[in-house]
N, C-alpha and C positions, 0 to 999 in steps of 0.2 A: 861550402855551404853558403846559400844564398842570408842575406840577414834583412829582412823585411820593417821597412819604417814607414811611418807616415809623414808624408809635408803636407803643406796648405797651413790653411783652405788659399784657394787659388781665386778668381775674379768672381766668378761663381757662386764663391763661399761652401765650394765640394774640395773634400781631403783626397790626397791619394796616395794609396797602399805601393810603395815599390823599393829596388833595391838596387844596389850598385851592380853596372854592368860587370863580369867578369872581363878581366883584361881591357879595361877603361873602367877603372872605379869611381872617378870622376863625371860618369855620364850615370844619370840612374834612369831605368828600368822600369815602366807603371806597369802596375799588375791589378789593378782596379782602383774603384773612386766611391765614394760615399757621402750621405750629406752631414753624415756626425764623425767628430773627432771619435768619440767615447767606441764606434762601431767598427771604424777603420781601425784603431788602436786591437780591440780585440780579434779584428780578423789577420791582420799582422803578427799577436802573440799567439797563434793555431797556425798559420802557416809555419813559422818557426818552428812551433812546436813537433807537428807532423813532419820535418825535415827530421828530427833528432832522434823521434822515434821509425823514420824511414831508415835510419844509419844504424840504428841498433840492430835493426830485427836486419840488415846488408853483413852486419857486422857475427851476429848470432847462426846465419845461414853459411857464410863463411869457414866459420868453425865447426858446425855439423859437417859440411864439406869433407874438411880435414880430417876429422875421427872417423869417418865411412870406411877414409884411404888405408887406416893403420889397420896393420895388419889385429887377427882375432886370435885370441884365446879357446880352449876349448870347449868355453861357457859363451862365446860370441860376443866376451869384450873385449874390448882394443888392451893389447898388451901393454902392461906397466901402469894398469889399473886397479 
């Protein structure tokens, strides 16, 4: 999971939204820029945010998956229900 922060402001005095490369975590990643701290910070806590809730409903789909496969009862629920 990517983890999105702000650095800056830079020569500019524009912030920017990014994150650590995977497999170089030491090199980050800009995924956009902005002229306020207060705007980049909140679009950094929504990208996060939507990752967590992209893993859930990965994580939720998953598991409907699996209960499709088990075998059904004579009422059409998965047995040992």
């Amino acid at each position: 999971m990517l983890a999105y922060r702000v650095i800056g402001p830079d020569e500019a005095g524009d912030f920017a939204l990014a994150y650590p490369t995977p497999g170089a975590e030491h090199v980050m990643t800009l995924a956009g820029t902005s002229p306020s701290r207060a705007l980049a910070e909140q679009e950094c806590e929504r990208l996060n945010e939507l990752q967590i809730a992209d893993r859930r409903k990965a994580i939720r789909d998953t598991a409907d998956r699996i209960v499709d496969d088990l075998p059904r009862d004579e009422r059409g629920r998965p047995n040992g229900r």
